[in-house]
Each structure stands twice: as structure tokens, then as C-alpha cells.
PDB file of the backbone (N, CA, C, O) and the ligand in Angstrom, with CONECT records:
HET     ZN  A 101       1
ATOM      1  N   UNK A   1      14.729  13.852   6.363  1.00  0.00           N
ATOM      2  CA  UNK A   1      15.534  12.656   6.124  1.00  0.00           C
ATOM      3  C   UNK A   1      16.771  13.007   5.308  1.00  0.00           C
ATOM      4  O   UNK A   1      17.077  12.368   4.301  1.00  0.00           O
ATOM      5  N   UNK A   2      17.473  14.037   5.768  1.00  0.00           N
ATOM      6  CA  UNK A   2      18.686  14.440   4.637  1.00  0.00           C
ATOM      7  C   UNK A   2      19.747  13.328   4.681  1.00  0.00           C
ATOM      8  O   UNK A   2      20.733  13.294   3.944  1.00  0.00           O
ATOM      9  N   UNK A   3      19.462  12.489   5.556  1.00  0.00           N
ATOM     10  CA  UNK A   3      20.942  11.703   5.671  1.00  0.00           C
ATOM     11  C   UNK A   3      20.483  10.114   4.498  1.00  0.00           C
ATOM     12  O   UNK A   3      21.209   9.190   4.133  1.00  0.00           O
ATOM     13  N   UNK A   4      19.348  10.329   4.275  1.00  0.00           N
ATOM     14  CA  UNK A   4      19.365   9.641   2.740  1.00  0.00           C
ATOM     15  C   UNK A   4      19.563   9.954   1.970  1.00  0.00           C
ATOM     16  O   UNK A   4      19.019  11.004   1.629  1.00  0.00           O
ATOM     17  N   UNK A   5      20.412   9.360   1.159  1.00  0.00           N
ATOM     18  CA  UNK A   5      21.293   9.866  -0.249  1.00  0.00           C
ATOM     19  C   UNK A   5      19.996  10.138  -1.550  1.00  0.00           C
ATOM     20  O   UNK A   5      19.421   9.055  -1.663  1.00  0.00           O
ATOM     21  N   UNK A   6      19.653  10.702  -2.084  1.00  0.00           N
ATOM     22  CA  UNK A   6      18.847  11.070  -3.305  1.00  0.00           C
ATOM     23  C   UNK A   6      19.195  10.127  -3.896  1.00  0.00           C
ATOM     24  O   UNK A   6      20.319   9.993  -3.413  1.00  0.00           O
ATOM     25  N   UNK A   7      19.024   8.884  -5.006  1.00  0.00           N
ATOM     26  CA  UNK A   7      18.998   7.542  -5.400  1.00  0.00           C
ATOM     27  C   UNK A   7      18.750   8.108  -7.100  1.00  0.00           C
ATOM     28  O   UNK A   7      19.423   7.720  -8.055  1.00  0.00           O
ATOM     29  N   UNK A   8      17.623   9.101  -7.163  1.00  0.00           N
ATOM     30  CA  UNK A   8      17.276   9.470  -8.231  1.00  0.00           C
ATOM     31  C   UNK A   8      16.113   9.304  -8.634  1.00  0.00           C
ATOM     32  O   UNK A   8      15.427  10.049  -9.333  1.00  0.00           O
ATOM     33  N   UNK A   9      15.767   7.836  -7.979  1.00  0.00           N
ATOM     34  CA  UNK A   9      14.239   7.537  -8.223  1.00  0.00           C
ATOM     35  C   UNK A   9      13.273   6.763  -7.041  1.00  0.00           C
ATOM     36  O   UNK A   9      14.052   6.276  -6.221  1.00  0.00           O
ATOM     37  N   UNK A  10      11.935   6.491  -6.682  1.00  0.00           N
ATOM     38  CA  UNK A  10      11.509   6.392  -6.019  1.00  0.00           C
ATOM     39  C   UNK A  10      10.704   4.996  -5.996  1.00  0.00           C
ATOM     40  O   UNK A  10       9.605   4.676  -6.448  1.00  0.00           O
ATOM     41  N   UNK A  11      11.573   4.383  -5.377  1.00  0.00           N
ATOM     42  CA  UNK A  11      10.821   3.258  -5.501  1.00  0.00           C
ATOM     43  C   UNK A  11      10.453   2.311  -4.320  1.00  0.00           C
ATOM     44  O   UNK A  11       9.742   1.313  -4.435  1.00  0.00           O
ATOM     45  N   UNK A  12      11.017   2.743  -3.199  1.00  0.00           N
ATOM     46  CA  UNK A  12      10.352   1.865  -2.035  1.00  0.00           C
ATOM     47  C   UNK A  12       9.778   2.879  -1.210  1.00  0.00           C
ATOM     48  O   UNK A  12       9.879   4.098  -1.348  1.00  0.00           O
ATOM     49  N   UNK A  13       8.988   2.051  -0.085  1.00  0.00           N
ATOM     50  CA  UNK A  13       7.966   2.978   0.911  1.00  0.00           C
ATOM     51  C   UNK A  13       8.585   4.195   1.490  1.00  0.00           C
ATOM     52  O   UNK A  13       7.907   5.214   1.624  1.00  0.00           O
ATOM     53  N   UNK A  14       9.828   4.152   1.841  1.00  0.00           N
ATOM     54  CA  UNK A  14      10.096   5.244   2.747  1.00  0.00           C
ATOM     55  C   UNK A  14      10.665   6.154   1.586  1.00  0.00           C
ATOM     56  O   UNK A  14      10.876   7.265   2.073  1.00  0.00           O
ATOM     57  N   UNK A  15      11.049   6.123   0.039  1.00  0.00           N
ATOM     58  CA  UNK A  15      10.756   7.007  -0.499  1.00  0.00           C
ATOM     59  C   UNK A  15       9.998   8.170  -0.753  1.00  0.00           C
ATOM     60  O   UNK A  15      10.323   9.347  -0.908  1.00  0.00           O
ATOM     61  N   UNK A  16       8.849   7.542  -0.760  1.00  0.00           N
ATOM     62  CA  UNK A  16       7.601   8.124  -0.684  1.00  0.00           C
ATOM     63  C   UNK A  16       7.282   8.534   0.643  1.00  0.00           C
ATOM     64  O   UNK A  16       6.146   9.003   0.716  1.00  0.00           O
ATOM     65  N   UNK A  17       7.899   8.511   1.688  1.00  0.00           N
ATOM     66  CA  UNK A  17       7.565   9.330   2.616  1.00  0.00           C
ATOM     67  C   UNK A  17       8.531  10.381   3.077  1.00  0.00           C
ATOM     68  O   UNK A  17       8.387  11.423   3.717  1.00  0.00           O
ATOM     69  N   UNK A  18       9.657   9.715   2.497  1.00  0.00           N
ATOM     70  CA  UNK A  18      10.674  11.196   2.171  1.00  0.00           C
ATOM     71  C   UNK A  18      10.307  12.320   1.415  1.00  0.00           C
ATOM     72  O   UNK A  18      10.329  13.479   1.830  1.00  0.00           O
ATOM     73  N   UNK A  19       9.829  11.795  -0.172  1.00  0.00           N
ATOM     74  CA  UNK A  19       9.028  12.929  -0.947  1.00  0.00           C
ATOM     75  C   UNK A  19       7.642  13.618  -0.525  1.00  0.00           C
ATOM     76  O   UNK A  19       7.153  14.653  -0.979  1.00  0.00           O
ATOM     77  N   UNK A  20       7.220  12.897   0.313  1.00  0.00           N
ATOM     78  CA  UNK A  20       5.718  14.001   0.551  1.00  0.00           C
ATOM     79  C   UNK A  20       4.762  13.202  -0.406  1.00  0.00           C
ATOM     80  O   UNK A  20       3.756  13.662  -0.946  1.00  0.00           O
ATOM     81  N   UNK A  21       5.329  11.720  -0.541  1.00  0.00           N
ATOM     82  CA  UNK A  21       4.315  11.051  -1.642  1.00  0.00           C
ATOM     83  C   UNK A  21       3.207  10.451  -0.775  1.00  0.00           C
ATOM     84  O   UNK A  21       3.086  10.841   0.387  1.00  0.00           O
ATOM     85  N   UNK A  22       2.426   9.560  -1.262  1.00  0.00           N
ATOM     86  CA  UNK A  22       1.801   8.162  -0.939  1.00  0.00           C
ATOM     87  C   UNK A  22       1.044   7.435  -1.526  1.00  0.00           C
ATOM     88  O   UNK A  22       0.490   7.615  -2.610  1.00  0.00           O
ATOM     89  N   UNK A  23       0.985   6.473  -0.740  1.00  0.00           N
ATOM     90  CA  UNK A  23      -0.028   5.138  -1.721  1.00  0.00           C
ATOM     91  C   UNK A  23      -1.969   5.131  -1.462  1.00  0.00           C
ATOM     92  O   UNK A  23      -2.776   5.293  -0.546  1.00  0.00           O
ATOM     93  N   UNK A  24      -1.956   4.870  -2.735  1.00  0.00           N
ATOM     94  CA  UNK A  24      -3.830   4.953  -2.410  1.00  0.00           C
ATOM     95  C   UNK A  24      -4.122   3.198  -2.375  1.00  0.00           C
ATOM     96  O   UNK A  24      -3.130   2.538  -2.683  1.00  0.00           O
ATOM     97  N   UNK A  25      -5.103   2.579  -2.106  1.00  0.00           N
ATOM     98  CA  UNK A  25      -5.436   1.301  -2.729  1.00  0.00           C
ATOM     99  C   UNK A  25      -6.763   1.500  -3.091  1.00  0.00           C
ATOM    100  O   UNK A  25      -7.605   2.132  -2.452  1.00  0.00           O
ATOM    101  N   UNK A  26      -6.937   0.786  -4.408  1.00  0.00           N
ATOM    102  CA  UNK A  26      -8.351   0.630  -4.562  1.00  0.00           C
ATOM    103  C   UNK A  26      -8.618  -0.622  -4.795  1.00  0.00           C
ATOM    104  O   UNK A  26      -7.939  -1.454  -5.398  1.00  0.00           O
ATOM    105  N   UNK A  27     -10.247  -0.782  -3.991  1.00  0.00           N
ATOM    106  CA  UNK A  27     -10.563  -2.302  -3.787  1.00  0.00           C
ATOM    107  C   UNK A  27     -11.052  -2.403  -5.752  1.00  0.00           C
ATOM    108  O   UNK A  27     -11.546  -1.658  -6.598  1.00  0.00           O
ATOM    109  N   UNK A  28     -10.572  -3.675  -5.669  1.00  0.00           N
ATOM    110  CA  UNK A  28     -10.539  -4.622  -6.909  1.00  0.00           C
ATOM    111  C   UNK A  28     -12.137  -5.212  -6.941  1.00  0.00           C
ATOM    112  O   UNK A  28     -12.306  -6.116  -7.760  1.00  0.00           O
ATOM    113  N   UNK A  29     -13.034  -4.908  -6.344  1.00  0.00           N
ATOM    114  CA  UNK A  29     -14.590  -5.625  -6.820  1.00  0.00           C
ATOM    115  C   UNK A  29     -14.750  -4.930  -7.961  1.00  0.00           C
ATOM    116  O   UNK A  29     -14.270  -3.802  -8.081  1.00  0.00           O
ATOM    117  N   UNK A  30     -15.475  -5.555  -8.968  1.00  0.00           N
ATOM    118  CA  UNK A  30     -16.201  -4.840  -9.875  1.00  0.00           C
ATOM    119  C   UNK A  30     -17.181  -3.982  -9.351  1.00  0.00           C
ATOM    120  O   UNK A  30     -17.211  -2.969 -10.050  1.00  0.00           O
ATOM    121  N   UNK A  31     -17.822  -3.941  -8.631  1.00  0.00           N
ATOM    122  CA  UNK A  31     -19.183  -3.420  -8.639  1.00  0.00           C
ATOM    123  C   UNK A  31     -18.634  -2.296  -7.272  1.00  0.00           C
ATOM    124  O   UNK A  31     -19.617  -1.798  -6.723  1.00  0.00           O
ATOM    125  N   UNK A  32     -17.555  -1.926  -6.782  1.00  0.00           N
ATOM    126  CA  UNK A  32     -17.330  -1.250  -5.569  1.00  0.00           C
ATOM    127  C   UNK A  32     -15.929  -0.210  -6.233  1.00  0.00           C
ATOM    128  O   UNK A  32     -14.957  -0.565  -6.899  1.00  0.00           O
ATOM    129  N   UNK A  33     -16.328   1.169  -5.725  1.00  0.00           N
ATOM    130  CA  UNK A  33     -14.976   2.407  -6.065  1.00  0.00           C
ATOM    131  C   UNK A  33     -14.629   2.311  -5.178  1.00  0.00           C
ATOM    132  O   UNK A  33     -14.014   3.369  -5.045  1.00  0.00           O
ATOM    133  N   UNK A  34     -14.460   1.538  -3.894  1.00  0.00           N
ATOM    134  CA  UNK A  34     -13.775   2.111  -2.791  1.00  0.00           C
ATOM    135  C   UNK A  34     -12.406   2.137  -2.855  1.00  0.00           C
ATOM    136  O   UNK A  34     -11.777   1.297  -3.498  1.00  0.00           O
ATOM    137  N   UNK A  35     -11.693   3.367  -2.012  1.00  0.00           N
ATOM    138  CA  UNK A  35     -10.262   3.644  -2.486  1.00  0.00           C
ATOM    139  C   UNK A  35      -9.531   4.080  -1.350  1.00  0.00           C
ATOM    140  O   UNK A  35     -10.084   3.624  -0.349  1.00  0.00           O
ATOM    141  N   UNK A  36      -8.851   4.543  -1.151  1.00  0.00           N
ATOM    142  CA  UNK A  36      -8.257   5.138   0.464  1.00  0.00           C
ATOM    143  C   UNK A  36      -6.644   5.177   0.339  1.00  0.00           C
ATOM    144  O   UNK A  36      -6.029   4.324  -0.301  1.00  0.00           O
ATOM    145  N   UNK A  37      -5.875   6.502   1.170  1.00  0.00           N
ATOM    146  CA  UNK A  37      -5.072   6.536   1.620  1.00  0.00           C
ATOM    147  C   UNK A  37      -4.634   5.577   2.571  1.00  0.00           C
ATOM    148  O   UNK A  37      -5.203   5.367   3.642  1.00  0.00           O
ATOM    149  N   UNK A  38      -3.146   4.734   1.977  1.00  0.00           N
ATOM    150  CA  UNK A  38      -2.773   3.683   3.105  1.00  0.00           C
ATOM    151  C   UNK A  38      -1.683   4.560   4.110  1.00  0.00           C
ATOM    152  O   UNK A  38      -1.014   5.436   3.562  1.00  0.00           O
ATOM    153  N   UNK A  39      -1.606   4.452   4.771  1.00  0.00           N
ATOM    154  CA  UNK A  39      -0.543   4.264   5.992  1.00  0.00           C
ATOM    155  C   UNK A  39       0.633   4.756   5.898  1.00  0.00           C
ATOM    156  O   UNK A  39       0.754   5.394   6.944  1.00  0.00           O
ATOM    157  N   UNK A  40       1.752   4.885   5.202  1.00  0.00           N
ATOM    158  CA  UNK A  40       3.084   4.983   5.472  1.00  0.00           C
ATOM    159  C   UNK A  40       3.568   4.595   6.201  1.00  0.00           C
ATOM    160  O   UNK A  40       4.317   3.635   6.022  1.00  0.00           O
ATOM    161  N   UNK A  41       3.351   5.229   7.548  1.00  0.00           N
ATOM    162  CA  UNK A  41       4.146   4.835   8.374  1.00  0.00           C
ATOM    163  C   UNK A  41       3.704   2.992   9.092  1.00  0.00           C
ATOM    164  O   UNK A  41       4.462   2.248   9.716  1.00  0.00           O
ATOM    165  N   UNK A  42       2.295   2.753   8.702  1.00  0.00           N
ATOM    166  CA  UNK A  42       2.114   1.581   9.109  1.00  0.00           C
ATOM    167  C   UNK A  42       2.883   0.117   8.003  1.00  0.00           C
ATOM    168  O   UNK A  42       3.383  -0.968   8.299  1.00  0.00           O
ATOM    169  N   UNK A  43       2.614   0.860   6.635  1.00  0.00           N
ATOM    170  CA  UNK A  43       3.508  -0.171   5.289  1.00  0.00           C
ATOM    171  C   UNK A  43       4.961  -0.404   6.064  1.00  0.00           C
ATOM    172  O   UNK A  43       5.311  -1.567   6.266  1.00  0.00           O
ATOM    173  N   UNK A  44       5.707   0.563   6.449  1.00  0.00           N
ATOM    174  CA  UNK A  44       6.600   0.691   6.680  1.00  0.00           C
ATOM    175  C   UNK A  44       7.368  -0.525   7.739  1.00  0.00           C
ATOM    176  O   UNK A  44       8.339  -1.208   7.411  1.00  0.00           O
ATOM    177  N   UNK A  45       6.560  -0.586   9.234  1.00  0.00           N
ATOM    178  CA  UNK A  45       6.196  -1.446  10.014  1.00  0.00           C
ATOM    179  C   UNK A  45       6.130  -2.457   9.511  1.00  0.00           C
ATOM    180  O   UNK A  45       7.148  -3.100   9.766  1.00  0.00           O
ATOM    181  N   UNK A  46       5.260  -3.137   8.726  1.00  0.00           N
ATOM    182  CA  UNK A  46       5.142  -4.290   8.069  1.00  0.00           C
ATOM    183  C   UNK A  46       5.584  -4.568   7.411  1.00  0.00           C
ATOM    184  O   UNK A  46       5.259  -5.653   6.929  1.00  0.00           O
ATOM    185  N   UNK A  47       6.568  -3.906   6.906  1.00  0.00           N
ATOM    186  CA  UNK A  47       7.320  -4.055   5.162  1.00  0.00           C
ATOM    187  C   UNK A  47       8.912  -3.658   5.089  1.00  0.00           C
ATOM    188  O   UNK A  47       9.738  -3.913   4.212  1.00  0.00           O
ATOM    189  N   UNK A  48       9.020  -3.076   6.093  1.00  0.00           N
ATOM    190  CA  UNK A  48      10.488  -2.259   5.853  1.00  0.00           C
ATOM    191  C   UNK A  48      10.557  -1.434   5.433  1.00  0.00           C
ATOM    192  O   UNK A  48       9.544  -1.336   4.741  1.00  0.00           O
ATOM    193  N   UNK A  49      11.516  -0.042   5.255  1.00  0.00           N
ATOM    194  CA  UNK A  49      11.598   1.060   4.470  1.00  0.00           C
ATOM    195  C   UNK A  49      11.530   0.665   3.415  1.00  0.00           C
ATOM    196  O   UNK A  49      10.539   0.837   2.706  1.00  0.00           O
ATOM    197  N   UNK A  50      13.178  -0.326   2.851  1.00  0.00           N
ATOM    198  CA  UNK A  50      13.061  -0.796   1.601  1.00  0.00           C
ATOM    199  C   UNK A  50      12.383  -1.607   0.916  1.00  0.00           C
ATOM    200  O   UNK A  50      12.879  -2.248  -0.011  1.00  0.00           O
ATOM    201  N   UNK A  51      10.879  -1.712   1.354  1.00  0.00           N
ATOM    202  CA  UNK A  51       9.784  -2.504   0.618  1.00  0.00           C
ATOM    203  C   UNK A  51       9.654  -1.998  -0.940  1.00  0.00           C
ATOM    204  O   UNK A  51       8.534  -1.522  -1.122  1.00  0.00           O
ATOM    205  N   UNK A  52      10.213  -1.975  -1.737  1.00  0.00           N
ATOM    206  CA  UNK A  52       9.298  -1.894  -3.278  1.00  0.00           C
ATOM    207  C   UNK A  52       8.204  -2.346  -3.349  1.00  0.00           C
ATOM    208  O   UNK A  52       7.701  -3.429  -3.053  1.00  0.00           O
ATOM    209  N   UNK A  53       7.573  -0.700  -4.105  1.00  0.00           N
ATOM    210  CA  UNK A  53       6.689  -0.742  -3.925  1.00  0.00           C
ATOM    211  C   UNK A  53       5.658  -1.213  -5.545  1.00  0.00           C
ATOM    212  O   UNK A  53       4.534  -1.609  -5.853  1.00  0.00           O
ATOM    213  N   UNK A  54       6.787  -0.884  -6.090  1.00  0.00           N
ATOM    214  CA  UNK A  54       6.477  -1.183  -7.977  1.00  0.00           C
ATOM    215  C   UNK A  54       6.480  -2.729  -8.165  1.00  0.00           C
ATOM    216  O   UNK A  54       7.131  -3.707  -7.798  1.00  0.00           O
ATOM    217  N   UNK A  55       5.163  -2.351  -9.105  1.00  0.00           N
ATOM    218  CA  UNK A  55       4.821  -3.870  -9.174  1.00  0.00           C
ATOM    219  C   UNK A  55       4.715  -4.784  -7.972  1.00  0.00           C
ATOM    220  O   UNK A  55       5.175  -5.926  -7.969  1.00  0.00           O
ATOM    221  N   UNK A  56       3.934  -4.090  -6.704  1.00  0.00           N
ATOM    222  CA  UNK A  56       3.782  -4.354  -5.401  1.00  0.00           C
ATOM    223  C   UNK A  56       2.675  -5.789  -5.793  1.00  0.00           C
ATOM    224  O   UNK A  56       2.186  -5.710  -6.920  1.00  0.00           O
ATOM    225  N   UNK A  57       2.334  -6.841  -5.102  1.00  0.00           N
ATOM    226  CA  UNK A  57       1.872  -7.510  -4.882  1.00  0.00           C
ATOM    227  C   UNK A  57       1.264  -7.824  -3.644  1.00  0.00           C
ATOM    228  O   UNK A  57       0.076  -8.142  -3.581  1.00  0.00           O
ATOM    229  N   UNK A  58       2.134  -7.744  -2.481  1.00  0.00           N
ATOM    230  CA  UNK A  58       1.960  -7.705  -1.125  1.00  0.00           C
ATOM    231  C   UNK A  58       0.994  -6.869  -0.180  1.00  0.00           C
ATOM    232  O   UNK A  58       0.156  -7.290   0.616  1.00  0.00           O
ATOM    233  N   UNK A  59       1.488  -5.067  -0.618  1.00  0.00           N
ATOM    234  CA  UNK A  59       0.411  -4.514   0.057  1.00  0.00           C
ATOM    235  C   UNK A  59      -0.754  -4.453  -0.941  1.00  0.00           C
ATOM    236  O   UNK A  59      -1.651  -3.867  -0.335  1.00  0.00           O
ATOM    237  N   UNK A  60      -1.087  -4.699  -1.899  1.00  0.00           N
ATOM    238  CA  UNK A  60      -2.175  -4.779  -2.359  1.00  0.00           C
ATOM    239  C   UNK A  60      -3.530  -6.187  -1.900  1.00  0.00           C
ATOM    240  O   UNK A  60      -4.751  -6.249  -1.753  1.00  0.00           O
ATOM    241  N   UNK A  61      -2.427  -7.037  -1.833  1.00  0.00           N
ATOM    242  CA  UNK A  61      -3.091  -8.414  -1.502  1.00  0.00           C
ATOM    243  C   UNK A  61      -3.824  -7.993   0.029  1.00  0.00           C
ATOM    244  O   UNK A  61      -4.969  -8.411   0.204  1.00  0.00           O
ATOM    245  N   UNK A  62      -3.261  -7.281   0.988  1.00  0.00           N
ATOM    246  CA  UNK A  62      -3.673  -6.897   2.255  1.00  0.00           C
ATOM    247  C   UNK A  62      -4.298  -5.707   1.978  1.00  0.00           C
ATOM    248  O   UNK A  62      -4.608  -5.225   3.067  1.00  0.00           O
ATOM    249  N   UNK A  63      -4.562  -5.155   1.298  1.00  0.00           N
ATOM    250  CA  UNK A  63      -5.748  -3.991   1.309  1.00  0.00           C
ATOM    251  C   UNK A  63      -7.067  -4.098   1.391  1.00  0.00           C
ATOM    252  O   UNK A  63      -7.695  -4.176   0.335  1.00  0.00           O
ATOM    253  N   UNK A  64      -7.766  -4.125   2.645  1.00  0.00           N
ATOM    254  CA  UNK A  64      -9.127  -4.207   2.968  1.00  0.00           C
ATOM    255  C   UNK A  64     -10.310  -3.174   2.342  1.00  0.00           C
ATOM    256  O   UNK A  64     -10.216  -2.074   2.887  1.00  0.00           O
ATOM    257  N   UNK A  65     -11.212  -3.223   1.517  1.00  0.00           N
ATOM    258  CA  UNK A  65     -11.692  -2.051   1.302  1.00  0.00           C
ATOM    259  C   UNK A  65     -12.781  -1.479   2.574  1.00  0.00           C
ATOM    260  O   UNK A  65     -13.565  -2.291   3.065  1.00  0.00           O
ATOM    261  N   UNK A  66     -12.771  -0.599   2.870  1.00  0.00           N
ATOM    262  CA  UNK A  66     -13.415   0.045   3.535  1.00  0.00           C
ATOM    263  C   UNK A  66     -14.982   0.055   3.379  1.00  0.00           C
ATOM    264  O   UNK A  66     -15.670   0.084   4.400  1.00  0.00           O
ATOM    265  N   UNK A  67     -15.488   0.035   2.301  1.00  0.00           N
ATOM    266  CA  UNK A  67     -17.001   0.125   1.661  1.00  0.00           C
ATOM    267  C   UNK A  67     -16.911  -0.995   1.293  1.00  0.00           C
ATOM    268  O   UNK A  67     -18.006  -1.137   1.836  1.00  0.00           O
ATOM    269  N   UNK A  68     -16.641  -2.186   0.808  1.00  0.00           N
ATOM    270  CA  UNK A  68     -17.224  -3.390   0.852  1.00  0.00           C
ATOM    271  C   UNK A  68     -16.374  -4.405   2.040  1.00  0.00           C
ATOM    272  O   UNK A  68     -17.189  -5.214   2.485  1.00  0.00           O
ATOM    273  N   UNK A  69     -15.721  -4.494   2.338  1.00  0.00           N
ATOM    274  CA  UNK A  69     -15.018  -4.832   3.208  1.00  0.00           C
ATOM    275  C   UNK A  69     -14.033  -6.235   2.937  1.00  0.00           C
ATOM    276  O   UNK A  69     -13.462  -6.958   3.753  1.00  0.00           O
ATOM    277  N   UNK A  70     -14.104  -6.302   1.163  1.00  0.00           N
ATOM    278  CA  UNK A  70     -13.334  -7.182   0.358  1.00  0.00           C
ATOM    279  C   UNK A  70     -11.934  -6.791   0.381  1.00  0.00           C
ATOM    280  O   UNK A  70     -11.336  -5.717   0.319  1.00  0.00           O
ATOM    281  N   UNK A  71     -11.502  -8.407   0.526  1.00  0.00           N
ATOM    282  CA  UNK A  71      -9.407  -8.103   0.789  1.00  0.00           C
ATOM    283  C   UNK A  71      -8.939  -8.125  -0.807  1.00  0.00           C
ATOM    284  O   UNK A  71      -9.483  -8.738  -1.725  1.00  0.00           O
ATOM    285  N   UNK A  72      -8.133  -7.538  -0.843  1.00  0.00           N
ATOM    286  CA  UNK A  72      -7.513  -7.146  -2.298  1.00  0.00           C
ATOM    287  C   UNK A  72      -7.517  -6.067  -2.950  1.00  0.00           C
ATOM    288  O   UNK A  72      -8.512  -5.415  -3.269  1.00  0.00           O
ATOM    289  N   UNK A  73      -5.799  -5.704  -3.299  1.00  0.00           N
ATOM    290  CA  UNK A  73      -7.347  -3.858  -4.861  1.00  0.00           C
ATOM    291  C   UNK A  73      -5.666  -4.115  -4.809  1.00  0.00           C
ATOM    292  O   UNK A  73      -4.832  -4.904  -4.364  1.00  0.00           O
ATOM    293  N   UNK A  74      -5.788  -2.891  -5.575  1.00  0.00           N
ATOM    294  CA  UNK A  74      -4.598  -2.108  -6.892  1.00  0.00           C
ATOM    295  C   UNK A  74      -4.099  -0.805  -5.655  1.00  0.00           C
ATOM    296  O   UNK A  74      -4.752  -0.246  -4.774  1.00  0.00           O
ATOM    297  N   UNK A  75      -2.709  -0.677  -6.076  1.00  0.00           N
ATOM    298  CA  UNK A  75      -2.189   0.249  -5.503  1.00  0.00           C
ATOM    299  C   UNK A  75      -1.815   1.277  -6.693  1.00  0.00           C
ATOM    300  O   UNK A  75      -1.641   0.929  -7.861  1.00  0.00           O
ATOM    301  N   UNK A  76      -1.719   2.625  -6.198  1.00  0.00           N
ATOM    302  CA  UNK A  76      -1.661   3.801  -6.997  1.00  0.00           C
ATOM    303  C   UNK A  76      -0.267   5.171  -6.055  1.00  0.00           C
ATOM    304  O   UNK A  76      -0.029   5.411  -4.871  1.00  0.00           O
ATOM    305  N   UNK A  77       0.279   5.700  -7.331  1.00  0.00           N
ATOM    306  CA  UNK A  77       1.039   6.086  -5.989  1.00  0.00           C
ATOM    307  C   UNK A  77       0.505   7.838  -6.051  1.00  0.00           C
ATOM    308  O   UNK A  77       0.522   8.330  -7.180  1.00  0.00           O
ATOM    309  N   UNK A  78       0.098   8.653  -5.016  1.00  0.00           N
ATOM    310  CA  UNK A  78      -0.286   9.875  -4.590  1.00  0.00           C
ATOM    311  C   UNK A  78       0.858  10.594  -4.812  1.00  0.00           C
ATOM    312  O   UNK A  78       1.816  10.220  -4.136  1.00  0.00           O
ATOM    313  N   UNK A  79       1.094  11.723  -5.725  1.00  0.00           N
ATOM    314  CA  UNK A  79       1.692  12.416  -6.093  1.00  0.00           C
ATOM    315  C   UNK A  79       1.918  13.289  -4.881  1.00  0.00           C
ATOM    316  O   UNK A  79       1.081  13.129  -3.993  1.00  0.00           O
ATOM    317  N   UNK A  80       2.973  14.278  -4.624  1.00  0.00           N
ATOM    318  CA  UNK A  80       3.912  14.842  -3.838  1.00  0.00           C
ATOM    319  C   UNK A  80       2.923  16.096  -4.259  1.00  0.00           C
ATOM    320  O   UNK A  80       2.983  16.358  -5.460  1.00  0.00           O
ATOM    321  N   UNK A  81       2.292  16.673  -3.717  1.00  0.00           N
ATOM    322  CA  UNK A  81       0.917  17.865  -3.664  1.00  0.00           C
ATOM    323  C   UNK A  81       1.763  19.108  -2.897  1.00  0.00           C
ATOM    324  O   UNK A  81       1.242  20.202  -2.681  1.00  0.00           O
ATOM    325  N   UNK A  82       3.023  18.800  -2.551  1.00  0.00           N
ATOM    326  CA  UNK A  82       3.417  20.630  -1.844  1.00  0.00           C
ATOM    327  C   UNK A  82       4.271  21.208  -2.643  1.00  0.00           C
ATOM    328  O   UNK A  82       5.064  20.568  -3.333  1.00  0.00           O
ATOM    329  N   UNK A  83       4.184  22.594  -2.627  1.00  0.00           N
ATOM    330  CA  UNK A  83       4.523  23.051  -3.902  1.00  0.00           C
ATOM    331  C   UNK A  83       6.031  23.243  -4.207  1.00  0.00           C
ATOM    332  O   UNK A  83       6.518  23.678  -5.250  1.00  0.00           O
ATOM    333  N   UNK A  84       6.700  22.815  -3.036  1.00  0.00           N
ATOM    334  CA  UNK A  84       7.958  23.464  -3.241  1.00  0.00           C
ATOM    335  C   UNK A  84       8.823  22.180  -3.444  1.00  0.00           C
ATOM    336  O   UNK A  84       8.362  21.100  -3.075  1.00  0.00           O
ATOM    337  N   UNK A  85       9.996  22.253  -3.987  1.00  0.00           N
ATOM    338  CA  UNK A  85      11.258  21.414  -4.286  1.00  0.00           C
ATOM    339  C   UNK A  85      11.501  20.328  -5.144  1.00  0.00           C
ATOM    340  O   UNK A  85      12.509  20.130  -5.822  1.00  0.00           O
ATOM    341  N   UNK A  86      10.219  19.463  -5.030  1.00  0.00           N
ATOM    342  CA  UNK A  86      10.911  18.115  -5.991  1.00  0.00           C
ATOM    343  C   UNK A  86       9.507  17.840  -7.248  1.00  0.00           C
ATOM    344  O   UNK A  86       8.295  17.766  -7.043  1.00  0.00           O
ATOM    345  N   UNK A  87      10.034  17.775  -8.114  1.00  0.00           N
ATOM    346  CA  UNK A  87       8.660  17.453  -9.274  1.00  0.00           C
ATOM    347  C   UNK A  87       9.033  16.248 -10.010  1.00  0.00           C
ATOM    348  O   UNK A  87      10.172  15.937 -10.359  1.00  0.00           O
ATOM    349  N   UNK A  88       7.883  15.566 -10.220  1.00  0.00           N
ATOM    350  CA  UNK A  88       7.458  14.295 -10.794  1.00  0.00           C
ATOM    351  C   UNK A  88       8.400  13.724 -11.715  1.00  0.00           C
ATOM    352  O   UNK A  88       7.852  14.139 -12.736  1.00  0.00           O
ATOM    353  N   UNK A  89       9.228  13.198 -12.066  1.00  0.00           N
ATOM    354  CA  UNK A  89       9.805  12.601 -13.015  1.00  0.00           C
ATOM    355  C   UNK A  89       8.948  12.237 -14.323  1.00  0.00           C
ATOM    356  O   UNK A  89       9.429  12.104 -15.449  1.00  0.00           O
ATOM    357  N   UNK A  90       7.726  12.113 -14.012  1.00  0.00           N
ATOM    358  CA  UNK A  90       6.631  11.182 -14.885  1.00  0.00           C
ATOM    359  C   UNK A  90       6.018  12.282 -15.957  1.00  0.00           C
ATOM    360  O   UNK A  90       5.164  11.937 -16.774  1.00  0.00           O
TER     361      UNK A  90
HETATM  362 ZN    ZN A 101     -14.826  -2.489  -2.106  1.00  0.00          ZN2+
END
């Protein structure tokens, strides 16, 4: 994606799929860890590139858990895991 300008910081979906990032959700039951890699390219579809993703409300509200099969959880963002070029701001 070189023909996106570097911004400096990362804050909507197709950021994170420029960096090699992504989003986890975890379902919100008390009594359930279920957690999972979402989509990218499907957020994207539904949301736009420029979906912000901070302080997301939206794809969290649509996150199905997988092991209980309750709608809702917390989004988390998956750190950029290849070793070469861009490191965490955080
Ligand atoms: Zn669950």
C-alpha cells in the first residue's frame, strides 16, 4: 500500500492492515475467555477503510463469540509480529 501516505499513527482498519496489525475480540461474558482473530478484510467491507477503530463501539457490539455464541466483547489490537520495518509506538 505505498501510495498511502504514513499519517504517523494508526488508527483506522486499513491501517492495521497496512502495518501487518490486527484486531482480536473478546467475548464480554463473565464466565467465557473466548477470543479470536477478526477479519480485516471483512471489518473493512462493513466499515470502510477509514473505520476508527479506537474507542470502537461498533465492531465490538457485532462480535459473536465463538465458544459461547454471545453477541458483544472488547476489541484488542494484535501487534505487527514480522520482524522487519515498523515498531510499536506504545
Ligand atoms: Zn463467549
Amino acid at each position: 500500500m505505498a501510495d498511502r501516505p504514513w499519517k504517523g499513527v494508526v488508527d483506522t482498519i486499513a491501517d492495521l492492515r497496512d502495518h501487518g496489525m490486527g484486531l482480536r475480540g473478546h467475548c464480554r461474558a463473565p464466565n467465557c475467555s473466548g477470543s479470536r482473530e477478526l477479519n480485516l478484510d471483512k471489518l473493512i467491507k462493513l466499515f470502510g477503510e477509514e473505520y476508527v477503530f479506537i474507542n470502537d463501539k461498533e465492531i465490538g457490539r457485532q462480535f459473536i463469540c465463538t465458544e459461547c455464541g454471545r453477541t458483544g466483547g472488547t476489541i484488542t489490537v494484535i501487534a505487527n509480529t514480522m520482524p522487519a520495518g515498523w515498531s510499536s509506538p506504545h
